[in-house]
Every structure is written in structure tokens, then in C-alpha cells.
C-alpha positions as CSV (number, residue, x, y, z in Angstrom):
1,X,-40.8,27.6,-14.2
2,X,-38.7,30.5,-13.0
3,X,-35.3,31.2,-14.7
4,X,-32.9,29.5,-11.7
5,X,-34.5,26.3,-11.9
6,X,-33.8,25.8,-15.6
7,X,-30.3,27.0,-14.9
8,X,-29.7,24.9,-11.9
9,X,-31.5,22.4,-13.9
10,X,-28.6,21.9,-16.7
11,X,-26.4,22.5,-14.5
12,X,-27.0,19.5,-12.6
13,X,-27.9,17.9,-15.8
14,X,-23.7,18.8,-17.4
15,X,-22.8,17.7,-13.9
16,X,-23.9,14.8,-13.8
17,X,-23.6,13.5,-17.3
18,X,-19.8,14.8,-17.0
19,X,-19.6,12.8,-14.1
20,X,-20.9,10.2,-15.6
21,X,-18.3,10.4,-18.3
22,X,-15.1,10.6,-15.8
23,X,-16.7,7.5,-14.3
24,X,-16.7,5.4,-17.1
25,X,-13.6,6.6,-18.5
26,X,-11.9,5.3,-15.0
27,X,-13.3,1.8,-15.0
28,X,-12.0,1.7,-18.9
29,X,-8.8,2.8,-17.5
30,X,-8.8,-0.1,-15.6
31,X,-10.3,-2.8,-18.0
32,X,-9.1,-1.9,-21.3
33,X,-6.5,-4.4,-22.1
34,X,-3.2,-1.9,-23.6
35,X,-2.0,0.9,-23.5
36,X,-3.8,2.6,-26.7
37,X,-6.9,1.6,-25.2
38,X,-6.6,2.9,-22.5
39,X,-5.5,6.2,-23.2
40,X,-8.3,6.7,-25.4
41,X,-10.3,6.1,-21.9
42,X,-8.6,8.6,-20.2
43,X,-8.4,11.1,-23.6
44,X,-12.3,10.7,-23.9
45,X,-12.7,11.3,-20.0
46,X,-10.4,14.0,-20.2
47,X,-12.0,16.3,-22.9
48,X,-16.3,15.0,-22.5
49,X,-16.3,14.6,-18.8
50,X,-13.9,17.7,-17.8
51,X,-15.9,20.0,-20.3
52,X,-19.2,18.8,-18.9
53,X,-18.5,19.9,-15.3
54,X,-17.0,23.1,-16.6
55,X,-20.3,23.9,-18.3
56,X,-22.4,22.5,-15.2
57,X,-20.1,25.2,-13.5
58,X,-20.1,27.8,-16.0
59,X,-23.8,27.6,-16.1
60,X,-23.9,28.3,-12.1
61,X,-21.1,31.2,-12.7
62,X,-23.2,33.0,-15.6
63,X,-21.6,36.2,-17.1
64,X,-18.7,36.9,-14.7
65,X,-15.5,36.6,-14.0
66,X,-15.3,33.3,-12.4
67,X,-17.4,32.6,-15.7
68,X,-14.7,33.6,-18.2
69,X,-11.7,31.7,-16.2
70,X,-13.9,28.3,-17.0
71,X,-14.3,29.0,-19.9
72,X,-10.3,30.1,-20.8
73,X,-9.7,26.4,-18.9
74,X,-12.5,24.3,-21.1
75,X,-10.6,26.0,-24.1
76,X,-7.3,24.8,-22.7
77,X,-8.4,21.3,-22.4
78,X,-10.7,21.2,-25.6
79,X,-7.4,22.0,-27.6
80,X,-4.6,20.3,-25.2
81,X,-6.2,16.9,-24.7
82,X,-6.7,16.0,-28.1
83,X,-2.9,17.3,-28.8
84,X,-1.4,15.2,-26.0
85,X,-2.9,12.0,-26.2
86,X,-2.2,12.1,-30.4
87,X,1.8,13.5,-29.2
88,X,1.9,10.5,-26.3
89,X,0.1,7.7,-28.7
90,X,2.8,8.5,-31.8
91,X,5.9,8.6,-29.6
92,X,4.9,4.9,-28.1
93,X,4.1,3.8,-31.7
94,X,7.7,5.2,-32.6
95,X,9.4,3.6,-29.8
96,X,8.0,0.1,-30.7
97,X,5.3,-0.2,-28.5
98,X,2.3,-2.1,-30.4
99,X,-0.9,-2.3,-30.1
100,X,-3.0,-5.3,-29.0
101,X,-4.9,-6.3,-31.9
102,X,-6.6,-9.8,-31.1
103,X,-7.0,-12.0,-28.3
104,X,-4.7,-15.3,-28.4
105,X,-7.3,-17.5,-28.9
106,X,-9.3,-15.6,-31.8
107,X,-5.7,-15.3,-33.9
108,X,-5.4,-19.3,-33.9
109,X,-6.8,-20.6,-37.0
110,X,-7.9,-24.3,-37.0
């Protein structure tokens, strides 16, 4: 197996996985039943399915420039995903929004 096809190998592999990831995190934007909920969807596609496909791409870059501007923007969303989603999910818990704990019909007690 020659070099190139194990790099265009995982980078199809991080591709697709990340792709994967950005996938499920949009039907669990739509399904998930609050808000909390579903910003964890969209926090968890954010940071797993963005930094897949920027190491998909990095891997098809290699040691370049174009190589060293992913990586500058997988560190910018590794460290400013995480940040906002905790930042956005304490301002709505300060402002009285709460979370959905239980459906209806599992709360009633007989």
C-alpha cells in the first residue's frame, strides 16, 4: 500500500465520520425536546463533527500552509464551542429558562 492511499484513506475515513457526526447532531436538533437538549446537539456537532472534517482536510493539506490555517481554525473551535454553549446554557438558566426534566405522564404518580 503506497503512502497516498493510507492518507486519502483517513481522510475519507475523518470525513466521513465527521459527517456523520454533523448529521446526527441536525436530526437531534430537531428531535430533542428543549432547549438544553438541543444545544448539546448542536455543541457536540459543533466541536466532533467540525474537527473531523478539518482533520479529513488537514490530512489532504499535509505540512503546508493551507495545513496550518485548519489547524489555527480546529483550535478556534476546540476552545470556542465548549465556551459558548457553557456561556449561552448559564445565561438561559439565569434568565429562568428550565429545563425539561420528565415527560407529563412519567411525573404523575398513581
Amino acid at each position: 500500500m503506497s503512502l497516498d492511499l493510507l492518507r486519502d484513506l483517513a481522510s475519507w475515513t475523518c470525513l466521513l465520520a465527521g459527517g456523520g457526526f454533523c448529521l446526527v447532531g441536525g436530526i437531534g436538533l430537531l428531535r430533542m425536546p428543549d432547549f438544553y437538549t438541543r444545544m448539546h446537539a448542536a455543541s457536540v456537532t459543533d466541536t466532533i463533527g467540525a474537527g473531523l472534517v478539518l482533520l479529513g482536510l488537514l490530512f489532504q493539506a499535509g505540512f503546508s500552509l493551507v495545513g496550518a490555517k485548519l489547524l489555527m481554525v480546529g483550535l478556534l473551535i476546540f476552545f470556542t464551542s465548549p465556551t459558548a454553549s457553557h456561556a449561552l446554557a448559564r445565561s438561559a438558566l439565569l434568565h429562568g429558562l428550565k429545563p425539561k426534566l420528565a415527560p407529563p405522564e412519567a411525573s404523575s404518580k398513581p
